[in-house]
PDB file of N, CA, C and O in Angstrom:
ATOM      1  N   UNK A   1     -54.152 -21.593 -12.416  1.00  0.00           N
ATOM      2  CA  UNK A   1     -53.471 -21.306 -11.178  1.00  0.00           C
ATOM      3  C   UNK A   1     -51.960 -21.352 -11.371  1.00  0.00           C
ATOM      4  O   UNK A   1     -51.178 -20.570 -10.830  1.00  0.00           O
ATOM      5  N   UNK A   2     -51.598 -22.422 -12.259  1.00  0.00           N
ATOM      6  CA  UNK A   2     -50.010 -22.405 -12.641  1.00  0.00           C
ATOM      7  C   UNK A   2     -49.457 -20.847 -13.064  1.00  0.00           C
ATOM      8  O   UNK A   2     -48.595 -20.241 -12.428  1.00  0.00           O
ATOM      9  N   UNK A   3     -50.140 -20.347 -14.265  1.00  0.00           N
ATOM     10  CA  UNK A   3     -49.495 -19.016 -14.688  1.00  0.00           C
ATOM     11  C   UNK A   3     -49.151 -17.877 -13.223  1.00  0.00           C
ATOM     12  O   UNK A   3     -48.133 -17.505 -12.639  1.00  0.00           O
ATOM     13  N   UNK A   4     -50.674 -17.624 -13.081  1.00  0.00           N
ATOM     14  CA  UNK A   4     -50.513 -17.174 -11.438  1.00  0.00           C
ATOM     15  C   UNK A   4     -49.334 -16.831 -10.467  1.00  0.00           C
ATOM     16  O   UNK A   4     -48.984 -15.759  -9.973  1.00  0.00           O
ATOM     17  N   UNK A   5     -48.810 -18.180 -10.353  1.00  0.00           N
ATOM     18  CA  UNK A   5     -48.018 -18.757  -9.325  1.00  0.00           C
ATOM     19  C   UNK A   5     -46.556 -18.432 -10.246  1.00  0.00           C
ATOM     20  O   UNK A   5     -45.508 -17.840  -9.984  1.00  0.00           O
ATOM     21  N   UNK A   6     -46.925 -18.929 -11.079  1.00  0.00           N
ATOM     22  CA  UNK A   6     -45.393 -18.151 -12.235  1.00  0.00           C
ATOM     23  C   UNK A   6     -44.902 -16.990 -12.245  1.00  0.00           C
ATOM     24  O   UNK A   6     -43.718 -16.681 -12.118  1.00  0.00           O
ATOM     25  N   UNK A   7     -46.439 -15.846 -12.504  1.00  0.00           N
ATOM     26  CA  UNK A   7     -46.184 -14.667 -12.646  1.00  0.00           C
ATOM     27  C   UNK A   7     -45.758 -13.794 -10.697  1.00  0.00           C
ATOM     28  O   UNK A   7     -45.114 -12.832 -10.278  1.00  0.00           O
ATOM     29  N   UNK A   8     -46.397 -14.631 -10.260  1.00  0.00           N
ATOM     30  CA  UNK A   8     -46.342 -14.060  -8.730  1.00  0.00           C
ATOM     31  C   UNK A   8     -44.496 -14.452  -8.311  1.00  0.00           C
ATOM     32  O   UNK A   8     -43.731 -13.885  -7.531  1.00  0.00           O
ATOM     33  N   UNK A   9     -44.335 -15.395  -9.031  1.00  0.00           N
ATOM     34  CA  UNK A   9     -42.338 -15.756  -8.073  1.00  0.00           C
ATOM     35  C   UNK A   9     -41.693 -14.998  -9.327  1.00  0.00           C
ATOM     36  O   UNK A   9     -40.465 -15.082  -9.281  1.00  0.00           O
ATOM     37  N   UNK A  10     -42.154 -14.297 -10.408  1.00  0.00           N
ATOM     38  CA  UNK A  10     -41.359 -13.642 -11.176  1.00  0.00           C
ATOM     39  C   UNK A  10     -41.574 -12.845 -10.794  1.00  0.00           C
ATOM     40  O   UNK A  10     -40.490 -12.269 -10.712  1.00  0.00           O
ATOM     41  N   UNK A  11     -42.625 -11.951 -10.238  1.00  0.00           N
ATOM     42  CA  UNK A  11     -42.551 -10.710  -9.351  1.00  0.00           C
ATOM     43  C   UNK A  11     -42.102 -10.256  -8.199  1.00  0.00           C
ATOM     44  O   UNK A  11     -41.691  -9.117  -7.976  1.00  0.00           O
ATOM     45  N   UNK A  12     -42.216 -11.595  -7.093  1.00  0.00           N
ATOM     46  CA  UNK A  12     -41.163 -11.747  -5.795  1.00  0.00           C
ATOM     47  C   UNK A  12     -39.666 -11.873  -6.471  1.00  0.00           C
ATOM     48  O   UNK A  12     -38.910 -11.107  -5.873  1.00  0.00           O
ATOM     49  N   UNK A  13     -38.971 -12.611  -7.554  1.00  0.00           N
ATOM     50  CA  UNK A  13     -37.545 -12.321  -7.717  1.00  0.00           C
ATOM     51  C   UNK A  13     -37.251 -10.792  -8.128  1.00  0.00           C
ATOM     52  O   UNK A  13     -36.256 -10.203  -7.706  1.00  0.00           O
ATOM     53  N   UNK A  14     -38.178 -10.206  -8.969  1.00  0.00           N
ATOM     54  CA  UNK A  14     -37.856  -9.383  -9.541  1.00  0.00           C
ATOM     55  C   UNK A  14     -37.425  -8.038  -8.216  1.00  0.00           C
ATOM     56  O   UNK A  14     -36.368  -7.409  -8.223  1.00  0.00           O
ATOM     57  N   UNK A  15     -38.796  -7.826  -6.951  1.00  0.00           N
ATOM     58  CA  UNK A  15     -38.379  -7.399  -5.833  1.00  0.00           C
ATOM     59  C   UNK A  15     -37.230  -7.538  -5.081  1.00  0.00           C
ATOM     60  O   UNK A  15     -36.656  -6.629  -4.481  1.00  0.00           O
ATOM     61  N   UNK A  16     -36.895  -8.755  -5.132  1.00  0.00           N
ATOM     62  CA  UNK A  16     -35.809  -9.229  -4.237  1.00  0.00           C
ATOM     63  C   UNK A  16     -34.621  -8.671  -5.137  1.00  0.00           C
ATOM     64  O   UNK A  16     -33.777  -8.060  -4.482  1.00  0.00           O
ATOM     65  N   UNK A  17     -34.410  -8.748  -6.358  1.00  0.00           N
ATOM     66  CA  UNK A  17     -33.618  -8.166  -7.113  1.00  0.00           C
ATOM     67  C   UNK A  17     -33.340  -6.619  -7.412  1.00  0.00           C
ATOM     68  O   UNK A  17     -32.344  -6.233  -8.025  1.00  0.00           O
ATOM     69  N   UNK A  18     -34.117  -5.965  -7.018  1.00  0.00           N
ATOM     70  CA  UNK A  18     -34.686  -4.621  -6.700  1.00  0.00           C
ATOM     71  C   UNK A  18     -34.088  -4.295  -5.277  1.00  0.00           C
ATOM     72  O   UNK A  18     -33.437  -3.260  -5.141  1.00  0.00           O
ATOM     73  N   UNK A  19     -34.360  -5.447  -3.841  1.00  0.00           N
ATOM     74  CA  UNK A  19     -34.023  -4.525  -2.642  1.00  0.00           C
ATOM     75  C   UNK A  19     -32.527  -4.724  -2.609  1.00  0.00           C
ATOM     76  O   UNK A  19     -31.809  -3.949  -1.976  1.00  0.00           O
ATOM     77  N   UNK A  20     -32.017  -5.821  -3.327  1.00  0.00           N
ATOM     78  CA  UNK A  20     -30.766  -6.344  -2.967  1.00  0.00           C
ATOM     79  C   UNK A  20     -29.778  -4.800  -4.403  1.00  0.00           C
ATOM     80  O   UNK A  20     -28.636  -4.463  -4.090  1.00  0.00           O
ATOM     81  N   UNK A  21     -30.101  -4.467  -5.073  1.00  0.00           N
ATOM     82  CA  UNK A  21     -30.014  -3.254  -5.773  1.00  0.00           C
ATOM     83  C   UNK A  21     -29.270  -2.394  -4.320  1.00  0.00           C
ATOM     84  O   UNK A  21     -28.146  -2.315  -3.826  1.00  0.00           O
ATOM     85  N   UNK A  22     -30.588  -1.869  -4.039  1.00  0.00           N
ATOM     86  CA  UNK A  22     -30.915  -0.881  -3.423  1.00  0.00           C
ATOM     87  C   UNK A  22     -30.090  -1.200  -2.119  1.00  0.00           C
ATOM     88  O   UNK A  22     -29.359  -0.282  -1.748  1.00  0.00           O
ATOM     89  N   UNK A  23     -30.088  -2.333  -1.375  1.00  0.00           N
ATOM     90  CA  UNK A  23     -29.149  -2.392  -0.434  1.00  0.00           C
ATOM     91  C   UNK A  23     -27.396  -2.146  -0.806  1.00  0.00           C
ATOM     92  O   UNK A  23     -26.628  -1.661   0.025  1.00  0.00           O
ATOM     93  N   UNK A  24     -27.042  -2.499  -1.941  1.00  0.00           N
ATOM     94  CA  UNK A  24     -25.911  -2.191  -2.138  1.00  0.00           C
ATOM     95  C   UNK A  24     -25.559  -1.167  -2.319  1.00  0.00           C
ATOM     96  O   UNK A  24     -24.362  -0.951  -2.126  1.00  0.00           O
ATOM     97  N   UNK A  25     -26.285  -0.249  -2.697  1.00  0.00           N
ATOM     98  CA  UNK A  25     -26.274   1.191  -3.232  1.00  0.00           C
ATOM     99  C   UNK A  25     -26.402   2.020  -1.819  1.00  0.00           C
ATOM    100  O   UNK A  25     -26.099   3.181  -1.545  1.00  0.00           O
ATOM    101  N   UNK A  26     -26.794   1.292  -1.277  1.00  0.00           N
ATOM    102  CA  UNK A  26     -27.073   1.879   0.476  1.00  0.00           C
ATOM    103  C   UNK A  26     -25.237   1.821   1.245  1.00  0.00           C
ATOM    104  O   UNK A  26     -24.370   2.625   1.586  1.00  0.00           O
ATOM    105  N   UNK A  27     -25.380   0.792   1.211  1.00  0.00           N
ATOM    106  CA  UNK A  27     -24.006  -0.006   1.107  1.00  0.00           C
ATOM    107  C   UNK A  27     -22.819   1.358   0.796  1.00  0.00           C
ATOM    108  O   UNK A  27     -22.177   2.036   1.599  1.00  0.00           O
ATOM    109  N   UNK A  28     -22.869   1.389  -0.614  1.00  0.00           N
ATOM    110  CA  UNK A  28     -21.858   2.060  -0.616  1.00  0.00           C
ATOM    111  C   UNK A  28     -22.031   3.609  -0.309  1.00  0.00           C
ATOM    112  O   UNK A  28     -21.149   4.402   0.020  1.00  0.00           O
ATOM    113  N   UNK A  29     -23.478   3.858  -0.509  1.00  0.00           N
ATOM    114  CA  UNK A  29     -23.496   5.155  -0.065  1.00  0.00           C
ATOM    115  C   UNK A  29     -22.448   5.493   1.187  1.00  0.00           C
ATOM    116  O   UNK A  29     -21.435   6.170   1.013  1.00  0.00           O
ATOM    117  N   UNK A  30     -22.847   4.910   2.513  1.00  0.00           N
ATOM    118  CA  UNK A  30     -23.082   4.817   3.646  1.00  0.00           C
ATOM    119  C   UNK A  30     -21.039   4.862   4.083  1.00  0.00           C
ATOM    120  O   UNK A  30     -20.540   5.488   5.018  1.00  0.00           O
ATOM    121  N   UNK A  31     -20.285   3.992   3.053  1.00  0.00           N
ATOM    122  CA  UNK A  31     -19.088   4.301   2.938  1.00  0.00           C
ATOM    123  C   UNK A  31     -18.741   5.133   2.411  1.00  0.00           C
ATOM    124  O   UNK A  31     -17.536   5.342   2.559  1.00  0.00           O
ATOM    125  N   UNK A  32     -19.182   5.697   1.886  1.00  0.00           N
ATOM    126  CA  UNK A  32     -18.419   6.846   0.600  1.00  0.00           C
ATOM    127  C   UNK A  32     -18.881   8.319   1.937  1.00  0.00           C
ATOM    128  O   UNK A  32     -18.204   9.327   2.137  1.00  0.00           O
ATOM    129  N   UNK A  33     -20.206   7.939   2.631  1.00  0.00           N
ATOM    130  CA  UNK A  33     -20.037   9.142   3.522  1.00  0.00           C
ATOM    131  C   UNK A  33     -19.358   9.132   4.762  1.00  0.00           C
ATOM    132  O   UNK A  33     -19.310  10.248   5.280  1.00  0.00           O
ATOM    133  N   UNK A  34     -18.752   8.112   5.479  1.00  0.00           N
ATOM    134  CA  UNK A  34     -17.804   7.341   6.122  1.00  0.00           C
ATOM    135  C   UNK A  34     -16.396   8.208   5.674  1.00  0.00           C
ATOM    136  O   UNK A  34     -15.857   9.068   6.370  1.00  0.00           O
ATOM    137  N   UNK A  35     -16.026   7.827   4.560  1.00  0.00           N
ATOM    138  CA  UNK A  35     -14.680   8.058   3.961  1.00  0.00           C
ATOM    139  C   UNK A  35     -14.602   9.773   4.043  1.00  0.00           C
ATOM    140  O   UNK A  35     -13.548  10.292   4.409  1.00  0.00           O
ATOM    141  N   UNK A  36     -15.968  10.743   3.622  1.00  0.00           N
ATOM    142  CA  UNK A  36     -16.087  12.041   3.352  1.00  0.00           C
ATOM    143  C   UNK A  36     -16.122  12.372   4.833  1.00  0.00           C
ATOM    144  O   UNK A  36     -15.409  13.318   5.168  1.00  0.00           O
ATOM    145  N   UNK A  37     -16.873  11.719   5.843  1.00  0.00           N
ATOM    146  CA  UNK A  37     -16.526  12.407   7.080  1.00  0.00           C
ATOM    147  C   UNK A  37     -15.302  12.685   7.982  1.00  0.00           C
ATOM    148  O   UNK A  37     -15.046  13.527   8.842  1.00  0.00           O
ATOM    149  N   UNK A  38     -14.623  11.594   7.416  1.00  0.00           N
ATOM    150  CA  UNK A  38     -12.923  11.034   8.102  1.00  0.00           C
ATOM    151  C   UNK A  38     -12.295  12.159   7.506  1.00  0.00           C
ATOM    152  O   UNK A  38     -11.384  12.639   8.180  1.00  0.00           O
ATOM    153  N   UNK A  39     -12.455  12.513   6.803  1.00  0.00           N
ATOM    154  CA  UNK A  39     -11.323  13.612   5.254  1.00  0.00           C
ATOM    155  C   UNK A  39     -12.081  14.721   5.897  1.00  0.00           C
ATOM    156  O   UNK A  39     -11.223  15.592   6.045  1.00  0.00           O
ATOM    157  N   UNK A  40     -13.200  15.175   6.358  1.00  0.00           N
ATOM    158  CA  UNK A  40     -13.497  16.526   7.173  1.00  0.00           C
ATOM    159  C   UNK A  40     -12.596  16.468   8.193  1.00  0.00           C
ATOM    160  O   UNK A  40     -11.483  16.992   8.248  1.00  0.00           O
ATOM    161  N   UNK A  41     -13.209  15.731   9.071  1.00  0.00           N
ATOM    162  CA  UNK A  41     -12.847  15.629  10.324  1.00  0.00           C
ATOM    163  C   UNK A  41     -10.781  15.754  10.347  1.00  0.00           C
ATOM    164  O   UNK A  41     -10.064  16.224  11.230  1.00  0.00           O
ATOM    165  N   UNK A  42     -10.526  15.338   9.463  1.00  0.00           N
ATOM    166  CA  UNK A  42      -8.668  15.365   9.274  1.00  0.00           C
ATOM    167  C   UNK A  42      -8.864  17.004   8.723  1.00  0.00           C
ATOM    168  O   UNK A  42      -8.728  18.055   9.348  1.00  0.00           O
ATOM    169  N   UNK A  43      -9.112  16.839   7.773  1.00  0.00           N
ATOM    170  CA  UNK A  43      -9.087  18.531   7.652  1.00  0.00           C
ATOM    171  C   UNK A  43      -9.763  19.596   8.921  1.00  0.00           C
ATOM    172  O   UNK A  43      -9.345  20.744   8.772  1.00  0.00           O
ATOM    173  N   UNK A  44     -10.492  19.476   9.844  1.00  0.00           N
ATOM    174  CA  UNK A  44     -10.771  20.372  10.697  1.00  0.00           C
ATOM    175  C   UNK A  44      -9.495  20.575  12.006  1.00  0.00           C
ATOM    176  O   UNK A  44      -9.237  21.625  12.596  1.00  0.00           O
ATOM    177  N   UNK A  45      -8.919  19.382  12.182  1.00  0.00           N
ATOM    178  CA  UNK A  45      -8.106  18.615  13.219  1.00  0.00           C
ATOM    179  C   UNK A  45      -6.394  19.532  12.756  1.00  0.00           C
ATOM    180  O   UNK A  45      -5.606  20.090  13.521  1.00  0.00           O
ATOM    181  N   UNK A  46      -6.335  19.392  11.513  1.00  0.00           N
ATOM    182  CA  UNK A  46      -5.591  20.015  10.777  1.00  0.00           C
ATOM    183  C   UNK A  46      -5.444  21.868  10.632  1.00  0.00           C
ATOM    184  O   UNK A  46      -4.381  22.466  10.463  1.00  0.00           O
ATOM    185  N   UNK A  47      -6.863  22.521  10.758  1.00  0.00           N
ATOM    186  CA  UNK A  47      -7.410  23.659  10.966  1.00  0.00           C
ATOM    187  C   UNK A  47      -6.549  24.150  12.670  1.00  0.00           C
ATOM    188  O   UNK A  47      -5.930  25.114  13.123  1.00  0.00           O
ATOM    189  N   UNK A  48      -6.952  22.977  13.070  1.00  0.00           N
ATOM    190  CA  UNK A  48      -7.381  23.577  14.727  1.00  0.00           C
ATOM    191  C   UNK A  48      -5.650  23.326  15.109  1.00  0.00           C
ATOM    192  O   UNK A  48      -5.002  24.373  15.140  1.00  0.00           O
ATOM    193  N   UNK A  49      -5.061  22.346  15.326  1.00  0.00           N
ATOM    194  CA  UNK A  49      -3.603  21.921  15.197  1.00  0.00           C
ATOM    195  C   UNK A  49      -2.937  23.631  14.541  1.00  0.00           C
ATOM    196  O   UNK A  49      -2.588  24.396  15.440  1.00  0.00           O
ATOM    197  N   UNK A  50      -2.843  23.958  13.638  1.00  0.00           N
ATOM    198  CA  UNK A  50      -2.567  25.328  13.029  1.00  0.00           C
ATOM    199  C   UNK A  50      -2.714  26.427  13.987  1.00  0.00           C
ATOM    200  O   UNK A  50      -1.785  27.140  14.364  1.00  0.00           O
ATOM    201  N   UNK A  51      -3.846  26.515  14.329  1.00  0.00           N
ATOM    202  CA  UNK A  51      -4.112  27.603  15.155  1.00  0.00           C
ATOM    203  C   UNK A  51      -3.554  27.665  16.454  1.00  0.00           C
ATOM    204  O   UNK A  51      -3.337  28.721  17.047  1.00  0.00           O
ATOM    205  N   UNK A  52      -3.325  26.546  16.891  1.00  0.00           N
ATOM    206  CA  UNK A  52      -2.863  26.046  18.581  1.00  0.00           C
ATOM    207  C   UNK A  52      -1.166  26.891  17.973  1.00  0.00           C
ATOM    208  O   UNK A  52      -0.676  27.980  18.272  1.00  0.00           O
ATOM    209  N   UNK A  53      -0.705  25.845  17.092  1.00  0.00           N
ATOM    210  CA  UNK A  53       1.153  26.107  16.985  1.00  0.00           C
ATOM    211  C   UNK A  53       1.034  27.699  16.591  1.00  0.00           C
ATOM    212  O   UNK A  53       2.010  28.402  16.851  1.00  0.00           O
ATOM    213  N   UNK A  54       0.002  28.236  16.038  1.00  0.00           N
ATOM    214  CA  UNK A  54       0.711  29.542  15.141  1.00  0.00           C
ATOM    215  C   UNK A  54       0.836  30.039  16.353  1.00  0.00           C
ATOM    216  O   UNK A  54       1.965  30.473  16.582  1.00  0.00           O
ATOM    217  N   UNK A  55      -0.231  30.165  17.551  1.00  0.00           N
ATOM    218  CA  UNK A  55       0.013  30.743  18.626  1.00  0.00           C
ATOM    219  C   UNK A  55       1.505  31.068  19.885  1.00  0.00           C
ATOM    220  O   UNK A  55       2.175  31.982  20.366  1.00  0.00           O
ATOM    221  N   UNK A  56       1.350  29.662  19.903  1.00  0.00           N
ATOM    222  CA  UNK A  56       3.267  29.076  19.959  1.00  0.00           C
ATOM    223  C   UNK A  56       4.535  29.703  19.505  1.00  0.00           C
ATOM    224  O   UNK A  56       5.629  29.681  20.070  1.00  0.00           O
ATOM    225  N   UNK A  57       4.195  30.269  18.378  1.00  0.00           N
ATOM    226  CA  UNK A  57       5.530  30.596  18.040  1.00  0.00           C
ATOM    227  C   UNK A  57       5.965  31.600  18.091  1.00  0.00           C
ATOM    228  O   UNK A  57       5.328  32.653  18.054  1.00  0.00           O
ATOM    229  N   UNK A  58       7.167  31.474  18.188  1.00  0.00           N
ATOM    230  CA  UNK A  58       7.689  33.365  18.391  1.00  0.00           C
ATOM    231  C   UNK A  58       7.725  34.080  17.210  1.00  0.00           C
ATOM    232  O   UNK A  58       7.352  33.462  16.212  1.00  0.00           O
ATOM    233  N   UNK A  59       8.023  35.042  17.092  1.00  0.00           N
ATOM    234  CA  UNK A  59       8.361  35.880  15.894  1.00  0.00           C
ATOM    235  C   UNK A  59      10.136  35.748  16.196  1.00  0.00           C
ATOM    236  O   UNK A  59      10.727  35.840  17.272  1.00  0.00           O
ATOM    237  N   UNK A  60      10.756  35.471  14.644  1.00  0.00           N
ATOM    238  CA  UNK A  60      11.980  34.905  14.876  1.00  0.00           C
ATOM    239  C   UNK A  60      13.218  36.406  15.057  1.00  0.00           C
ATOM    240  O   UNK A  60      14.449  36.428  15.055  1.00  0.00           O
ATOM    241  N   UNK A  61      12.091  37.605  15.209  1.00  0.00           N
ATOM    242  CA  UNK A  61      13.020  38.516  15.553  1.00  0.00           C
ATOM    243  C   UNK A  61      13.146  38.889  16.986  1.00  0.00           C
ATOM    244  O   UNK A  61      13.888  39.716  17.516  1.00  0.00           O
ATOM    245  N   UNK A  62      12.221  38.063  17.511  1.00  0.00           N
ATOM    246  CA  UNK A  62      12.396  38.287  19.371  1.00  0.00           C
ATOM    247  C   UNK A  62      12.756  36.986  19.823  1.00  0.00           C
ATOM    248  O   UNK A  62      12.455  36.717  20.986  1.00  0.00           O
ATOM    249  N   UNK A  63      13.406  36.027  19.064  1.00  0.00           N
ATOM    250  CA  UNK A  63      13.906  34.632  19.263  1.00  0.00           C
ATOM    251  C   UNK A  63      14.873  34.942  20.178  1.00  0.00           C
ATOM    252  O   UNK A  63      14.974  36.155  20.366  1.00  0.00           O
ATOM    253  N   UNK A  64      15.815  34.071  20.978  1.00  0.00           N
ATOM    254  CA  UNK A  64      16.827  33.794  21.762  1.00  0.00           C
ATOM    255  C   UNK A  64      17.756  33.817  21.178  1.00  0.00           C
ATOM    256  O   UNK A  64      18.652  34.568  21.562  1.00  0.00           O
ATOM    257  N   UNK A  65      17.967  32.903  19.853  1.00  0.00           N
ATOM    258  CA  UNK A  65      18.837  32.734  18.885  1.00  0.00           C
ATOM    259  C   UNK A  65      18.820  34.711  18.327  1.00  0.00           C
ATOM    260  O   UNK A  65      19.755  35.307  18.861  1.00  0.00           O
ATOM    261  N   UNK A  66      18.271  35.276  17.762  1.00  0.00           N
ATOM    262  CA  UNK A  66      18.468  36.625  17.493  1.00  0.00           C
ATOM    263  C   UNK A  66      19.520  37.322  18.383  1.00  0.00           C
ATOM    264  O   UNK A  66      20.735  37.444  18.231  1.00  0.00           O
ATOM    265  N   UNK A  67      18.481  37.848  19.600  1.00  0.00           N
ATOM    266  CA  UNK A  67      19.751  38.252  20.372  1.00  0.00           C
ATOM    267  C   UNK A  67      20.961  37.927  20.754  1.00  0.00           C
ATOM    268  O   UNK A  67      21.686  38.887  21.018  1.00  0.00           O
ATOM    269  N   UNK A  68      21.528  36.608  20.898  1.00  0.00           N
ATOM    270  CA  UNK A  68      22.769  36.125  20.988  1.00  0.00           C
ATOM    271  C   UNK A  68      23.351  36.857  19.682  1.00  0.00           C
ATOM    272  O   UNK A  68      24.144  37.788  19.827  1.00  0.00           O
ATOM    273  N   UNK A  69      22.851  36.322  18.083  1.00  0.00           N
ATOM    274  CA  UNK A  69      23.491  36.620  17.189  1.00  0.00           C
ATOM    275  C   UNK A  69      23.512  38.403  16.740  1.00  0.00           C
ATOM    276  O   UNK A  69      23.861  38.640  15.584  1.00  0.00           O
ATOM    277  N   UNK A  70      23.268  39.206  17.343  1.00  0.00           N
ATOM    278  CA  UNK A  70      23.056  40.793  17.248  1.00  0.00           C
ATOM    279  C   UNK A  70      23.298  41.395  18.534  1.00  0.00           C
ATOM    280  O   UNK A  70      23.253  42.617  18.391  1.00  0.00           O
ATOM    281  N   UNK A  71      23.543  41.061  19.771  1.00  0.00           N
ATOM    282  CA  UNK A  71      23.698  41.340  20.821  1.00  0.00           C
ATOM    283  C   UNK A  71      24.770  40.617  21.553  1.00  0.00           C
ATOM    284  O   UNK A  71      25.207  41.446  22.351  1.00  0.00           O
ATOM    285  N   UNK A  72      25.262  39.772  21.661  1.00  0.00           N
ATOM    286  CA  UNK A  72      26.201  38.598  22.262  1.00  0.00           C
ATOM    287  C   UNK A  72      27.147  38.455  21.490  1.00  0.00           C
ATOM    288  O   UNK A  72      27.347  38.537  20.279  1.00  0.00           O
ATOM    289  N   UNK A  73      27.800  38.186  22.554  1.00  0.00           N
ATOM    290  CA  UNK A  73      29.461  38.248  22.144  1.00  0.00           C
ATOM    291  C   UNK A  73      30.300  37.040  21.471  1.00  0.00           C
ATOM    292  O   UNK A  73      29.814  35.993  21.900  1.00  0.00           O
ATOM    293  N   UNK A  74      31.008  36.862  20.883  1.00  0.00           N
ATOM    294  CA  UNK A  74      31.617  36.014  20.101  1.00  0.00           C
ATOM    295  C   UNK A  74      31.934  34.423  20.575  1.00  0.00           C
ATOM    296  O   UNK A  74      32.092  33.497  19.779  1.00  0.00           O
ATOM    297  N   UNK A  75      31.985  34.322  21.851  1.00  0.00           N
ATOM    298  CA  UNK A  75      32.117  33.341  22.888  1.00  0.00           C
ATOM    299  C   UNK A  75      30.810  32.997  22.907  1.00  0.00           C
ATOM    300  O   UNK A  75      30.497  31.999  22.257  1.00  0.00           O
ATOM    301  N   UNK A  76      29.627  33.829  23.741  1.00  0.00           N
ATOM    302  CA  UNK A  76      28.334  33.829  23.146  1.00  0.00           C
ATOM    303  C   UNK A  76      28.101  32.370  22.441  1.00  0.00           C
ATOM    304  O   UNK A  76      27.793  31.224  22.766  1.00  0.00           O
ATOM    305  N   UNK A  77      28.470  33.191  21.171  1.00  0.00           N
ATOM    306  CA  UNK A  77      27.564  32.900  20.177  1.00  0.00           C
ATOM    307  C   UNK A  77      28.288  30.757  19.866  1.00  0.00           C
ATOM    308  O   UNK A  77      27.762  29.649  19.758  1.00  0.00           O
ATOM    309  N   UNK A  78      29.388  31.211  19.859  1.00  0.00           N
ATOM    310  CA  UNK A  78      30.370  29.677  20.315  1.00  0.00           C
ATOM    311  C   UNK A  78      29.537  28.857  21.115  1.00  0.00           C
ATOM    312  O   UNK A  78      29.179  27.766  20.672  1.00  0.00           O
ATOM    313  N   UNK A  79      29.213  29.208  22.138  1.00  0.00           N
ATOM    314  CA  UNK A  79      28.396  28.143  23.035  1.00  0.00           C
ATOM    315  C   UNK A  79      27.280  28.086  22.955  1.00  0.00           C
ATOM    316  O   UNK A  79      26.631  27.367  23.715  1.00  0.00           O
ATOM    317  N   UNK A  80      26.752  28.785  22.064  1.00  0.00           N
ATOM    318  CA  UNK A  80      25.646  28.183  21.636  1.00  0.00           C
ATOM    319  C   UNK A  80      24.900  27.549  20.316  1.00  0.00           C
ATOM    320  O   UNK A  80      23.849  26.921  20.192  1.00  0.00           O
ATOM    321  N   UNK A  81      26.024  28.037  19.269  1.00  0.00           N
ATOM    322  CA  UNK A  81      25.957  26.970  18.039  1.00  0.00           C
ATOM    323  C   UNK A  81      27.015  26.247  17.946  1.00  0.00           C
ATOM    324  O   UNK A  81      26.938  25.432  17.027  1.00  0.00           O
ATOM    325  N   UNK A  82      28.391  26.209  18.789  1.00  0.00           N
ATOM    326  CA  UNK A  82      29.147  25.536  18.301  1.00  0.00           C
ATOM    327  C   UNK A  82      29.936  26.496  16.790  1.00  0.00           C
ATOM    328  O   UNK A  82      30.908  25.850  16.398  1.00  0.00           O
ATOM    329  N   UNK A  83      29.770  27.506  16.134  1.00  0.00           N
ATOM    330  CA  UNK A  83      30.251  27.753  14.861  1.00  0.00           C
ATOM    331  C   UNK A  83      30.719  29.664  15.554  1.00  0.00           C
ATOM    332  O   UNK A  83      30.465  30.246  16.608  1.00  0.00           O
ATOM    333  N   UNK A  84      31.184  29.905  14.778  1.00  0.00           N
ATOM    334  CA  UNK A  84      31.845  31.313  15.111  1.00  0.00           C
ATOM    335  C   UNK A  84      30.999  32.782  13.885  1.00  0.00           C
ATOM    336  O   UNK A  84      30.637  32.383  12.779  1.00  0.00           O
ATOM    337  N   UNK A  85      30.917  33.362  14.013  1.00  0.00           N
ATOM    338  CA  UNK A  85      30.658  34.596  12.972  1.00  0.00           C
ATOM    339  C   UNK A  85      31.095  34.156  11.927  1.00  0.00           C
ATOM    340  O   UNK A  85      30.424  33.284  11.376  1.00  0.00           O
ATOM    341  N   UNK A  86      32.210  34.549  11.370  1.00  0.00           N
ATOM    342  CA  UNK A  86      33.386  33.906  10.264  1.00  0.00           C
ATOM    343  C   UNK A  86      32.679  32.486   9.353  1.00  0.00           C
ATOM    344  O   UNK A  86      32.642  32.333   8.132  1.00  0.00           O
ATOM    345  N   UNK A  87      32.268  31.755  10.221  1.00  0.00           N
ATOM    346  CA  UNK A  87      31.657  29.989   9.627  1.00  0.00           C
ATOM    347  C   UNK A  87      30.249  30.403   9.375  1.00  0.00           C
ATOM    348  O   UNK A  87      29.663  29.559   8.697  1.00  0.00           O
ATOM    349  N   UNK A  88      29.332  31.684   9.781  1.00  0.00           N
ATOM    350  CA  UNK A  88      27.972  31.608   9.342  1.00  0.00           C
ATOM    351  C   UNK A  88      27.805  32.688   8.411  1.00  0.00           C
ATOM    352  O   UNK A  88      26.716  32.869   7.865  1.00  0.00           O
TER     353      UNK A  88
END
């Protein structure tokens, strides 16, 4: 009955040594897909952010700043950069 009882708690450690394996490996799985979802999710956020501003923006040949500097007059252009033709 001794061997038995020997061979049976060398087979319960050996399990326990086995789930505790396997839990760690779970473990890190479970972060490593954590970390990969955060790095999508920034990259999609990043996608979508892009698309909102590209919309936003003007084309810098129908800007405000354009016409002053091609259309507006020298005073103009003074009050609104502060610098003259000559300085740009």
């Amino acid at each position: 009955m001794g061997s038995h009882a020997a061979g049976f708690l060398v087979m319960l450690y050996a399990a326990e040594q086995q789930r505790r394996r396997a839990q760690q490996t779970l473990t890190e799985l479970r972060q490593n897909l954590h970390v990969k979802r955060r790095h999508w999710e920034w990259q999609r956020l990043v996608r979508m952010r892009h698309y909102i501003t590209l919309d936003c923006l003007k084309n810098p040949a129908c800007s405000s700043w354009m016409d002053t500097w091609t259309g507006g007059t020298d005073e103009n252009l003074i009050t609104f950069t502060s610098f003259s033709r000559g300085v740009c």
